[in-house]
N, C-alpha and C positions, 0 to 999 in steps of 0.2 A: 264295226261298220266300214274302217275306212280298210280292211281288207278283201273288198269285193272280189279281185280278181286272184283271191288264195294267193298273195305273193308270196305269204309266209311258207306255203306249202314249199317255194323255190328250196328252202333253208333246209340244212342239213340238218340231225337230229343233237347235233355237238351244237350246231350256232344255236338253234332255236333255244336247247337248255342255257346256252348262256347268254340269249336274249333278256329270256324270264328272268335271273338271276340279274344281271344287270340295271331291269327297268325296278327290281325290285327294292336294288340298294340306291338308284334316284328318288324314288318315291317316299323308304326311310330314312335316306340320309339327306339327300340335296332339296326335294320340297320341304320341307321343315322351315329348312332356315331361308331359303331365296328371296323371298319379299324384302325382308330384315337387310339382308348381303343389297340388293338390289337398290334401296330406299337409302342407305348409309354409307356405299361404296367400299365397303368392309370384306375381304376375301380372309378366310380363317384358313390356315399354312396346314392344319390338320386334312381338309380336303383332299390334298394331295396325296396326306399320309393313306386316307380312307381309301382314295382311287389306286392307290401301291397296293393296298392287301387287296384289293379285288382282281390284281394282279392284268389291269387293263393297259398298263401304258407301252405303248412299244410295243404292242399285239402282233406286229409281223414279222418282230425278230426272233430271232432263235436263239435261245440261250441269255445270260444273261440276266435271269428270271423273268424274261417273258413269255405269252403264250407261244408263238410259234405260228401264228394263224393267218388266216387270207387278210388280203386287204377289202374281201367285202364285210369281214368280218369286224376289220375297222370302221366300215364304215355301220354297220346296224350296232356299236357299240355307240359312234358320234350321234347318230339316230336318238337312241337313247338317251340320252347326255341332255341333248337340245331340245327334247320335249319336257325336260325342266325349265331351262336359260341357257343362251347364245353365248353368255359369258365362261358357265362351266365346259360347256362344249370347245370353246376357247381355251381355255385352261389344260384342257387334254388336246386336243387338235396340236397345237405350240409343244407341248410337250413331247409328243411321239413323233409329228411328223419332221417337225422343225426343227430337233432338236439332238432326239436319239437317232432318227434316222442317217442324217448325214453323217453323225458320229461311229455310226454300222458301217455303212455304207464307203464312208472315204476316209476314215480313222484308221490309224495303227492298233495292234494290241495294245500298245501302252494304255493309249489314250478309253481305249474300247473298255477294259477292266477297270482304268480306273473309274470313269465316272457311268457307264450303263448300270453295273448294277445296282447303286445308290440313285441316280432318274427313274429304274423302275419300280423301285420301292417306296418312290415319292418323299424318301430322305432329300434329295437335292432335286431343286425346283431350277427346269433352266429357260433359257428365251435366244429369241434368235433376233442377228442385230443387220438386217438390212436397210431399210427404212433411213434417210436423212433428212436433214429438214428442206435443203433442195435438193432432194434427191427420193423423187416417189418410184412411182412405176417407170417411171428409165433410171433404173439404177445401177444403168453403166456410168453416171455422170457423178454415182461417189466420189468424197474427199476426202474418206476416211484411209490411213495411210498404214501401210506395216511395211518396216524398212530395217532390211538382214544386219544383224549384230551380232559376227560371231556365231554361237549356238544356239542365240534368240532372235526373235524378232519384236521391233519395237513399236508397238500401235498407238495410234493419236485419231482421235475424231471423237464426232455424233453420231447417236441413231437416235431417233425420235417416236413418240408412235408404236412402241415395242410394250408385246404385250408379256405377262407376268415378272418384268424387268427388275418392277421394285422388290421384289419377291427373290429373284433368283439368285444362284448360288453357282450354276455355269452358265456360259455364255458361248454360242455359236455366232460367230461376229466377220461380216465379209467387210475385207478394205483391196486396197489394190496396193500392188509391192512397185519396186523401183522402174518396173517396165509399166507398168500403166495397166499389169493385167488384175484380174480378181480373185483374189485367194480367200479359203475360210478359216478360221483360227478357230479353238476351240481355250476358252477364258474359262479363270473363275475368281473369287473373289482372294483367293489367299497368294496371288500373284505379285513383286512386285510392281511398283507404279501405283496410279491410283485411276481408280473405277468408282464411279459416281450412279446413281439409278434415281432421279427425282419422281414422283409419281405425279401424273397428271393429274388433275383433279377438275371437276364438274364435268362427265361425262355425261351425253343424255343416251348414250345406250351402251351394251358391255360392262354396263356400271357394276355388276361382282362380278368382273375378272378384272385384274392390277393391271394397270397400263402404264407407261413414262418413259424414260429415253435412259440412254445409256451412253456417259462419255467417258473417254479413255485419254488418261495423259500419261504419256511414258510408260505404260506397259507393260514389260518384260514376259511374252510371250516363249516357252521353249521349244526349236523347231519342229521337237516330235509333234506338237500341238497343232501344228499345221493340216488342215487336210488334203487327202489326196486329189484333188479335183482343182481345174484353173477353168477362169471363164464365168459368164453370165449360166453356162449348164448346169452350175453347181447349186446355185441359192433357187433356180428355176426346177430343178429336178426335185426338191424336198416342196416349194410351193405347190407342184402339181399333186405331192401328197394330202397335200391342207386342204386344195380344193374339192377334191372327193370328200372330205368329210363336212364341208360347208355341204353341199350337195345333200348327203343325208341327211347333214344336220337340218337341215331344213323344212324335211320329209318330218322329223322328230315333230320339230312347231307345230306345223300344220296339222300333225295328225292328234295332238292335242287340242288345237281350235274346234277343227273337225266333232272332236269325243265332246269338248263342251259348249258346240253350238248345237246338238245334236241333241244334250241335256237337258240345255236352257230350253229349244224348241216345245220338248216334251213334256217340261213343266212348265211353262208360262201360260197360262189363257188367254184368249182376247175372244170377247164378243161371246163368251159360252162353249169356245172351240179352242183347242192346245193349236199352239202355233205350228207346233208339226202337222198338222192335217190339211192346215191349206196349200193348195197346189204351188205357189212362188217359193214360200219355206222349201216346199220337198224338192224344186226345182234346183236352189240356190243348192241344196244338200248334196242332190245326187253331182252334179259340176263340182264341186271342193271332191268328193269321192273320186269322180272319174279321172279329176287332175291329179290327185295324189297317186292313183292306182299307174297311171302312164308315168307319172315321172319316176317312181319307186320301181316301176320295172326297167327304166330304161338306167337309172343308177347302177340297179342289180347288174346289169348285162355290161357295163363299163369295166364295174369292180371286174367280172370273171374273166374278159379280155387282159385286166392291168398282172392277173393272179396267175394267168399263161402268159405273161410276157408278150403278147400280140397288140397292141394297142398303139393310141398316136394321143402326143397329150391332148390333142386338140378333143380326142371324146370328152376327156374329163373339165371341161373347159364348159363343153356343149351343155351336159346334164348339171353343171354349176350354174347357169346363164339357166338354165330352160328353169330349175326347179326354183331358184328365187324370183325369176324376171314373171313366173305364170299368178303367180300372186299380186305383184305389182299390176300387172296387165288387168287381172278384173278387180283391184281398187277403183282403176282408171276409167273402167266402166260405168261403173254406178253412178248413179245419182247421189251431186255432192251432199245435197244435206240430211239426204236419208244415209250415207257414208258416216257424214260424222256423228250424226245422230248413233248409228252403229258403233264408231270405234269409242267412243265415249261409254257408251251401254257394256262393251267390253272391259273397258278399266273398272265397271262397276262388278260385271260378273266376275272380275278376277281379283276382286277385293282390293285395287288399286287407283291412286288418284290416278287421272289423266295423265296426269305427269310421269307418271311412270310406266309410259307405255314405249314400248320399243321408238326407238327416235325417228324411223320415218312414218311410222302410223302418227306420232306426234305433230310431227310437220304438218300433215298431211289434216289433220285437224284444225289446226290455226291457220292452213291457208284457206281452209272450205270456209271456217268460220268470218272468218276475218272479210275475205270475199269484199264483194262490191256493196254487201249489207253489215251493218254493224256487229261487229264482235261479241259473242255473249256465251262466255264458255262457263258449263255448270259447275265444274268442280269444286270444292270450297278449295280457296289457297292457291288455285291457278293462274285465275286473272292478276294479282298483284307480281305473280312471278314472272308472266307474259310479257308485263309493262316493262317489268327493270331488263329481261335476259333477250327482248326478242330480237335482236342485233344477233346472238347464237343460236338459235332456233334456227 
């Protein structure tokens, strides 16, 4: 249903077989276990290995055992990914764009042989270390330090916030050198110094993909390790990779919602009539279609400018902001307590407590609820957690 406007027709007869191919090894390998990973916070290191032999990571490099392929081709792979969980799609997103690519991209051969072909086989799981703890989205105001030693360089700080950290085995890590500018090093665990990865713990979304921080004392980074690239362009040019695939990823979600609201319509009854026959269902339907169908073409048409090299990051910026913000926008809409009354009915059809619904559908529940009228959230096991956690909420 939700390819009204044949997007899929766009697809070449290479991506569409390894669309199918892809949704397939989600569906056998990653829904399985998601609830489980999702409910425990539990990410199993084999994932990785499973996403290596599907030979997904790193898709637009060449060589190195990857495929070789477009970056739109990255993205209807993140597509995929994320009509599971936001977390797996996370897990690869970090991995290719954040990770291998810069190591492509601004690495030496040294650095390129040694660690691409072990990240694309999902032997070594890596993460990228921007992120401090004062130091967000201006992270020109890092205080993390690498300072020439010789034939090394010597790194000291935090990243915080860093996703598959606890997990990883290299590390893509910006600090800034003796002049105050921004360099990228490329770490791993068998470096002198010592390298620390604590994992965060009680996430209320991303909960199966690892999250935690990354610190660094004394270091011994070797200068080939260095990348080629100085400057805020360096860590900004691999993020505008990630954001394209947040963008499809998100296309993935919805077009799942989409398929089982679509479902539910069809089989529920009310009043002697399936919920799909009444006119507001069909309305409410065909709007989640037409939005996905605009934003899915307008991703498409990014990817193909980014895959000729004609492009401004600011598209991929636009269709990240359009394809998440168009769903927020008609939450925003509705009527609050037929919303939460909704999003609750969700965590049911998705065989989940309330609580483990993406974090701002969650929020977004406790503030409808909560409201100017008395709190009365049905889940069993929710309201005593509301009471102790709602300072985090």
């Amino acid at each position: 249903m939700a390819n009204l406007l044949k997007v899929y027709n766009k697809l070449s007869t290479t991506q569409n077989l390894l669309l199918n191919s892809i949704r397939s090894f989600c569906v056998d390998y990653l829904k399985p276990r998601v609830i489980e990973d999702y409910k425990n916070e539990t990410v199993d290191r084999n994932i990785f290995l499973e996403m290596g032999n599907m030979v997904i990571f790193g898709p637009t490099i060449n060589d190195y055992g990857c495929l070789g392929e477009s970056y739109k081709t990255y993205g209807l792979i993140a597509k995929e990914i994320e009509s599971i969980d936001s977390g797996y799609r996370s897990m690869f997103s970090v991995q290719s764009s954040l990770v291998m690519n810069p190591i492509y991209k601004y690495g030496n051969d040294i650095v390129k042989d040694k660690y691409l072909p072990k990240l694309a086989s999902g032997e070594y799981i890596g993460c990228f270390g921007l992120t401090e703890p004062d130091s967000g989205s201006d992270a020109s105001t890092m205080t993390s330090k690498a300072i020439k030693d010789g034939n090394n360089y010597i790194l000291n700080g935090g990243k915080t916030w860093i996703s598959n950290s606890p997990m990883a085995d290299v590390f893509v890590v910006w600090a800034k050198n003796e002049e105050n500018k921004i360099n990228g090093f490329v770490l791993d665990r068998g470096m002198n110094g010592t390298i620390t990865t604590p994992k965060i713990e009680g996430k209320l979304s991303l909960r199966a993909s690892p999250t935690g921080m990354i610190n660094l004392d004394d270091v011994v980074v070797p200068k080939e390790n260095k990348l080629n690239i100085e400057g805020m362009k360096g860590p900004f040019s691999c993020l505008n990779n990630a954001r394209l695939g947040i963008a499809f990823g998100v296309l993935g979600s919805a077009e799942f919602c989409i398929e089982k609201a679509l479902e539910y319509s069809l089989d529920r009854q009310l009043f002697g009539m399936k919920l799909a026959n009444k006119q507001i269902t069909q309305g409410k339907l065909a709007d989640m279609v037409i939005d996905w169908n605009m934003a899915m073409l307008g991703s498409l048409q990014v990817a193909d400018k980014v895959d000729e090299k004609n492009f401004d990051p600011v598209m991929i910026s636009v269709v990240k902001k359009n394809c998440v913000q168009a769903r927020v926008d008609r939450l925003s809409r509705d009527e609050p307590e037929e919303l939460a009354g909704e999003l609750e009915g969700l965590a049911g059809l998705l065989q989940a407590p309330v609580l483990l619904l993406p974090a701002p559908l969650l929020r977004r529940v406790v503030e409808l609820r909560l409201g100017p009228r008395h709190l009365r959230l049905q889940a069993a096991g929710f309201l005593p957690l509301v009471k102790r956690e709602l300072i985090v909420i």
